[in-house]
Structure formats: C-alpha cells, structure tokens
C-alpha positions in Angstrom: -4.2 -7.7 -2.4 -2.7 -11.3 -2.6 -5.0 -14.3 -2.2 -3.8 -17.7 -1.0 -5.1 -20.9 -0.8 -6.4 -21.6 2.9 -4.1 -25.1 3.4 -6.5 -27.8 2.0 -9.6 -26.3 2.1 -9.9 -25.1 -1.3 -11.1 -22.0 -0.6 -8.6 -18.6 -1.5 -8.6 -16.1 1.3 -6.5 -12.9 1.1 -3.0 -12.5 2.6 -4.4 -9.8 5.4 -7.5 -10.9 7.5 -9.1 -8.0 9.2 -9.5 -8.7 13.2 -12.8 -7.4 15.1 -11.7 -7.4 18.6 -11.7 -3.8 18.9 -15.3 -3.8 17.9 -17.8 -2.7 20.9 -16.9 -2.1 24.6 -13.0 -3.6 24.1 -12.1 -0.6 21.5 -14.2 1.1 19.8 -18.2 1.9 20.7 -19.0 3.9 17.3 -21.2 1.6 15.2 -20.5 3.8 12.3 -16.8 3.7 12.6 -17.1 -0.4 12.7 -19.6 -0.4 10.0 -17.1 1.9 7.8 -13.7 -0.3 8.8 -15.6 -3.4 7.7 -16.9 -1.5 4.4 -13.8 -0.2 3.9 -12.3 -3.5 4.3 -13.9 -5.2 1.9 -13.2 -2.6 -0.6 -10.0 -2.9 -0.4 -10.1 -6.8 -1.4 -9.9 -8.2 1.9 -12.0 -11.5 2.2 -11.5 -13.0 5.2 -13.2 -11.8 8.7 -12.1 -12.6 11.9 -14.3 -12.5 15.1 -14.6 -14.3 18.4 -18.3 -15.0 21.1 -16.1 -13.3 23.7 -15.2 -9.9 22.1 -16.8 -7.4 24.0 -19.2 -10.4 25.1 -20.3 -10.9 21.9 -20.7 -7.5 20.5 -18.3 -8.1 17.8 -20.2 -10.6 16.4 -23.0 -8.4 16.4 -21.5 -5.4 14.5 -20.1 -7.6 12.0 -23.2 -9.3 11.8 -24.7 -5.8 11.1 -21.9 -5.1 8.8 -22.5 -8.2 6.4 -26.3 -7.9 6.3 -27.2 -8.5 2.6 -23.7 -9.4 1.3 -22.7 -12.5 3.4 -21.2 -14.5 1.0 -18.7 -11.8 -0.2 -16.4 -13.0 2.9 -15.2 -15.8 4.4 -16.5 -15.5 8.2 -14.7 -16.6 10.9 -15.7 -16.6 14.4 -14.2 -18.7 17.9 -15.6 -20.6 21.0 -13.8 -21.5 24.5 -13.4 -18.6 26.4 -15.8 -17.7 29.6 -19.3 -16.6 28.0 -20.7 -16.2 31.5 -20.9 -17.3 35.3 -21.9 -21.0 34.6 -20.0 -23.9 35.0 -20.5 -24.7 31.5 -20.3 -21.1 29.7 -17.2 -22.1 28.2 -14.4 -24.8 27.3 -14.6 -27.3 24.7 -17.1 -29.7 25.3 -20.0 -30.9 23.4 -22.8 -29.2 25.5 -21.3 -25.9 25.1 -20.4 -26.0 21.7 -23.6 -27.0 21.0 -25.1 -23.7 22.5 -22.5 -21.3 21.9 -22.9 -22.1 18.0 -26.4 -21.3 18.2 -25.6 -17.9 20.0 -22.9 -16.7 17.5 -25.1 -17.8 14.7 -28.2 -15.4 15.7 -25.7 -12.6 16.6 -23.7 -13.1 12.9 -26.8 -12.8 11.4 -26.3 -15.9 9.3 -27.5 -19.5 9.1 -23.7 -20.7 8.6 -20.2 -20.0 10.0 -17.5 -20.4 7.5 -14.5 -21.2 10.0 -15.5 -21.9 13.5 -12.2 -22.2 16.0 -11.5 -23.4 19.0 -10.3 -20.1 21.0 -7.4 -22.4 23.2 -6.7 -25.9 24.2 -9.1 -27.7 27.0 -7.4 -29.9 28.7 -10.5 -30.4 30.8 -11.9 -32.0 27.7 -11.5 -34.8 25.5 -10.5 -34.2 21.8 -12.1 -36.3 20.5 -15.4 -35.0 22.2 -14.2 -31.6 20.9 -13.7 -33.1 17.1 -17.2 -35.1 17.5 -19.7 -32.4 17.9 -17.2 -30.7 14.9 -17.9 -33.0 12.4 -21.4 -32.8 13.5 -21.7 -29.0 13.0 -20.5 -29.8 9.5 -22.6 -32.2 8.3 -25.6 -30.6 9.6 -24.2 -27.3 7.5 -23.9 -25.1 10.3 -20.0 -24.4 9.9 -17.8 -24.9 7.3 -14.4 -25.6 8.6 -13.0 -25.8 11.7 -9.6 -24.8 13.5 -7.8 -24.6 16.4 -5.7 -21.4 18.1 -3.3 -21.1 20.2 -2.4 -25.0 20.0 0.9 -26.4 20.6 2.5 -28.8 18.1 1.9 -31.9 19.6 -1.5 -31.0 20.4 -2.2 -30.3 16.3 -0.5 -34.0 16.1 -2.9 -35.6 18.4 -6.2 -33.7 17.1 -5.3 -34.8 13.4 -4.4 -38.6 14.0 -7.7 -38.7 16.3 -9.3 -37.4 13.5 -8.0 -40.0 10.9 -8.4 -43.2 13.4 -11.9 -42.3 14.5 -13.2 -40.8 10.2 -13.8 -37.5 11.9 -13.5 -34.3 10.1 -9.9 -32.7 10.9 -8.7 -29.0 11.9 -7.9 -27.2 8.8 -6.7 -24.3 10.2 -4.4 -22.9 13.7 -4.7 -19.8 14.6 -1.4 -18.5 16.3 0.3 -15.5 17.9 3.4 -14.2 15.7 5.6 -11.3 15.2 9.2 -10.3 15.2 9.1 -10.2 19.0 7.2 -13.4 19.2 8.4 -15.9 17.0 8.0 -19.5 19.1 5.4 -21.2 16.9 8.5 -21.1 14.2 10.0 -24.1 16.4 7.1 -26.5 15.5 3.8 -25.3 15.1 4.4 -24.3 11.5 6.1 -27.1 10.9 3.7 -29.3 12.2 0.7 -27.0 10.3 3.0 -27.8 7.4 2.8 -31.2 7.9 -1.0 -31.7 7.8 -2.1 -29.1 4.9 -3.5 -26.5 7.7 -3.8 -23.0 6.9 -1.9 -21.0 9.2 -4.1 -17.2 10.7 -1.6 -15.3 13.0 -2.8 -12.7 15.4 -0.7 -10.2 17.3 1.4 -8.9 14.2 2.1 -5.8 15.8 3.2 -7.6 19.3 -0.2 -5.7 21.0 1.0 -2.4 19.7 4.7 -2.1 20.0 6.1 -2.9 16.9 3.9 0.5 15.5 6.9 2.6 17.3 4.0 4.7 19.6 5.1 3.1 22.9 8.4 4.6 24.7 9.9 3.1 27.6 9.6 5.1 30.8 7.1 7.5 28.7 3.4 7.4 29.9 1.6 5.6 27.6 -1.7 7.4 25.7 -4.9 7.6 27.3 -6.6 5.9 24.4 -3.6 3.2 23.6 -3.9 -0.6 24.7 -1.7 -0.2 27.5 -4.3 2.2 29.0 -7.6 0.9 28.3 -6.2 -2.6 29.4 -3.9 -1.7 32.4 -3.6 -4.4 35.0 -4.0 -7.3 32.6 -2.1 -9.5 30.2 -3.1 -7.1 26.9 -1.7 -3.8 28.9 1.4 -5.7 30.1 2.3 -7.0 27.0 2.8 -3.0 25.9 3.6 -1.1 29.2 6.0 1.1 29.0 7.0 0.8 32.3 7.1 -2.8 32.8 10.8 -3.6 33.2 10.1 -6.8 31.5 9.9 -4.7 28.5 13.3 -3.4 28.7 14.6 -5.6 26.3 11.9 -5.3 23.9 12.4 -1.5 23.8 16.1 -2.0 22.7 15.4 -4.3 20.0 12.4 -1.9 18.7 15.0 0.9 18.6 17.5 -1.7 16.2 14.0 -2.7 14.2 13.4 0.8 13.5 16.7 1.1 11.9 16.3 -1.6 9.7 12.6 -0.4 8.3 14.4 3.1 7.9 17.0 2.1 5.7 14.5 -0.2 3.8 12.2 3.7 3.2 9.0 2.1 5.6 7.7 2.2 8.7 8.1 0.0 11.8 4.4 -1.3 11.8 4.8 -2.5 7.6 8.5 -4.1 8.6 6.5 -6.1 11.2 3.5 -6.7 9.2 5.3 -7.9 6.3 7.7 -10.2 8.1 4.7 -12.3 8.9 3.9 -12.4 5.8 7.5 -13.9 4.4 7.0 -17.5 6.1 5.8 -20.1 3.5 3.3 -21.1 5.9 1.5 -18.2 6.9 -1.4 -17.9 5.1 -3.0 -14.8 6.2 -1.9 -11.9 8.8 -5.1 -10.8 11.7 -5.1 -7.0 11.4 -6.8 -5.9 14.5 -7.6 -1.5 13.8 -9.6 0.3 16.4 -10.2 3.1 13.8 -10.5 3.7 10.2 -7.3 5.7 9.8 -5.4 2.9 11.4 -7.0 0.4 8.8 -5.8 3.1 5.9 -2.7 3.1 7.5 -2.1 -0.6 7.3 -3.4 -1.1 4.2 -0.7 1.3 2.2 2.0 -1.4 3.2 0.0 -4.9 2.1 1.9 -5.3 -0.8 5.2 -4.5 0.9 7.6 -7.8 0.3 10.6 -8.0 2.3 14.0 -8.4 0.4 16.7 -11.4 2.0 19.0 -8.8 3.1 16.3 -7.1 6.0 14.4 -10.6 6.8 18.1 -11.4 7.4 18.8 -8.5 9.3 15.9 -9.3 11.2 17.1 -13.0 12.0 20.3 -11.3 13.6 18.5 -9.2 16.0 15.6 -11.8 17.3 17.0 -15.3 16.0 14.0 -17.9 14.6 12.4 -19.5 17.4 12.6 -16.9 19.9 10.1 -15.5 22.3 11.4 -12.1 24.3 8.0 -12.2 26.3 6.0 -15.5 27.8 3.1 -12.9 28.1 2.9 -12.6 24.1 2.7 -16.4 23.7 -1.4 -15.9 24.4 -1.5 -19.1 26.5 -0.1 -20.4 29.8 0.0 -24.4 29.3 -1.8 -26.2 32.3 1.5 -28.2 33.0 3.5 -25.3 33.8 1.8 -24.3 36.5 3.3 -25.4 39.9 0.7 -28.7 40.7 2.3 -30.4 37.5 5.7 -29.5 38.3 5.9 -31.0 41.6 6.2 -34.3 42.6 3.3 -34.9 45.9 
C-alpha cells in the first residue's frame, strides 16, 4: 500500500481510502460482514476511513464505530455533515447551530471523543462561510476534530473559503472531497488546480462511476437484483448506472473502448478505472466504497497497479481531460443553475 502526505496536514494517509456508505440499511445489513471489511481493511494497510451522519441515517457511523472500538488511533477517521438528518428546519446545512449538534451526534455514534477529518458534505449557499469556517476553528481548538474539508466544492468556492480563512486568522479547509473517474473527469478543469494551489489534499469518491466502470452493467440488459441500479431505482445513484436510461448510451460505448484498453494492458475494467485516479499528482487518496468482502478482496489485488503513458494516453483519446459524459455523476446541482437564477424577473 502507498502512503501519501494528506496536502499540508502532516499526517500520511494511504493511497486507497475505504468508503462506508454501503454499511447498514443503504447496502449491506450484516454487522459481521462490515465488521470483517473494516478488519480486513486495515490489514491490508489501509489507514484512512471514510463515513458520513447521513449513511443509512447514521448507521455507518455506528458500525465503524463498533469496528474501531479499542484500536482508534490505528486510522485516520473521517466522517461528513450537511445533508438532511431529519424533519427539522435545522437538521442539516452548514450553519453553526447544526454543526454544533450534529458533531455531538457523530461523536457518540463513532465511539470516540475526536473526529480526525470532519467535512462539509456540499456547499450551503443558505449559509455564510465564514459562519461555516467559525464554529470550524472552534471544533479545533476545543479538540473535537482535527481537520476539516469541504466536498463537492467548486473552484471558486475553495478560493473564497481559503482567503476568508486567511483575512479573518480562521483555521482553513485542508482537504476537498470530490467525485472523479474516467467518465467524470470535470474537477480536472479547476478544482485540482485550485486544491493545488492551497496545499489541500484531494479524497475522490465515485471511482467506479456508481458501478459502471466494474463492466457488470449492460445496456438494454436488466440490471441485478442486488446491484445499485436496483436497490436505488428512481433516484440519482440508480440513474447514474441504469442500463436503460438512454442517457447512458454513450457511456456504454466508451465502457466497451475502456474495456479494450484494460485488456490489452492484462487487467480488469474496475483496476484501469481505479488506477487512473490514482495517476493525477493531486489525488491523494481514492474512496473505495465495497458492499461485500469479496468485492474489497477484489479491489485490493489491483492497488498497486500503476498506469504506463501509453494507456493514461489512450485514455485521454477516448474521454478528453475536463470532460463530464453525465451531469448526474457530478454529485451536485449548483443553486444558480436552477431556472429562478437563470431568469431575469
């Protein structure tokens, strides 16, 4: 396993980060299996845990909490705040209040009295930054969280949180957490440039493209009962993969041109992908996200795969740097897109 340096921070985290979203009621309900991915995990010199408040509404968080008991500081921990943690005006978002709780709440269900990296799960543009980046730098200095980060931010947004942070002697983001994979590669246009920039280390999620860069999905094919498409049909994470969606078409034809290239190189589809994201400079670590324990073993034959020029150029001709083939796989719909910003009253 490769260990890199986590942008400023000082701390060395490994090159693969292993992703609990599929823990509890979202993926997989076997405490045992959990318990053995995270064991199993760790074993194989991975240091670096990823979680969020709202997987399976906060089960995750338990499981892994369960998981660590009595060897905590072998990992880095790393858990995320924003998303919807309820019915209440104020059960989510950005803002000082909820922070405040929702820090408390992941805490108790981590089983820990600190969070290594605590993340901002997406942009609020319902709240000020520097509200966001106050009650931060509080959490720090009162030893509750380590670090913090951002995910899903655009560029300029990264720009704006780190001079806030310099004008006002707050405590900055170290880390973005963005969506990136062969299929997927907008954050290449500026957000790595920008993470770059200001020392961040760079977490991206969605190697894999939500499962279709493993080579199970087949256009026009129904899709497997236990598969993302079908446990999370009718929403963004089963549209990303459905076979059926025509807006997939395209996807399908460059997955067939992929699997080509990964052929001729003697690996799979799911290591080329994997081990593209891996090749930027500026990536520090890649978000594994297995259901199971055989897909964990599976991925973890291929973390030491490197990519020679000649496929990462072969690559470049079949998806050019900078391109996105699907807004869905960008994991955030920016408020002044929608159709009230665009239109003059």
């Amino acid at each position: 396993m490769e260990y890199r340096n986590l942008g400023r921070t000082g701390l060395k985290v490994s090159s693969f980060t292993l992703g609990t979203g599929a823990f509890g009621i979202w993926g997989n309900t076997s405490e045992e299996e959990c318990l053995q991915i995270v064991d199993t995990a760790i074993g194989s010199g991975i240091n670096f845990i990823d979680t969020a408040d709202v997987y399976s509404a906060g089960g995750s968080e338990e499981l892994v909490g369960k998981a660590l008991k009595g060897r905590r500081n072998e990992v880095v921990l790393a858990t995320k705040v924003g998303m919807p943690m309820g019915m209440g005006h104020n059960q989510s978002g950005n803002s000082r209040l909820w922070i405040r709780q929702a820090v408390e709440h992941s805490l108790r269900r981590l089983q820990t009295d600190h969070i290594d990296l605590y993340q901002l799960h997406r942009p609020d543009p319902q709240t000020d930054i520097e509200e966001t980046l106050g009650v931060l730098t509080d959490l720090v200095r009162e030893g509750k969280i380590r670090y913090f980060g951002s995910s899903t931010f655009q560029a300029w947004q990264i720009a704006e949180a780190q001079g806030i942070s310099e004008r006002k002697s707050l405590a900055r983001l170290s880390t973005e957490q963005p969506p990136y994979s062969i299929l997927n590669r907008s954050i290449e246009l500026d957000v790595l440039e920008a993470t770059r920039k200001y020392g961040m280390g760079v977490l991206v999620w969605s190697p894999l493209s939500g499962g279709l860069l493993t080579g199970k999905y087949s256009k026009g094919q129904a899709a497997a009962a236990d598969s993302r498409a079908s446990r999370f049909k009718g929403n963004t994470l089963g549209q990303v993969v459905d076979p059926n969606r025509d807006e997939n078409r395209v996807k399908f034809e460059i997955i067939g041109k992929l699997q080509e290239i990964a052929g001729e190189a003697g690996i799979s589809l799911a290591h080329l992908a994997l081990a593209f994201t891996q090749s930027h400079p500026s990536v520090t670590s890649t978000i594994i996200g297995p259901r199971t324990p055989g897909q964990l073993q599976d991925t973890l034959t291929g973390t030491e795969i490197r990519l020679s020029s000649e496929v990462l150029d072969a690559i470049d001709a079949i998806v050019a740097p900078g391109i996105t083939l699907d807004p869905l796989e960008r994991g955030w719909a920016p408020d002044w897109l929608g159709a009230g910003s665009r239109r003059r009253h």
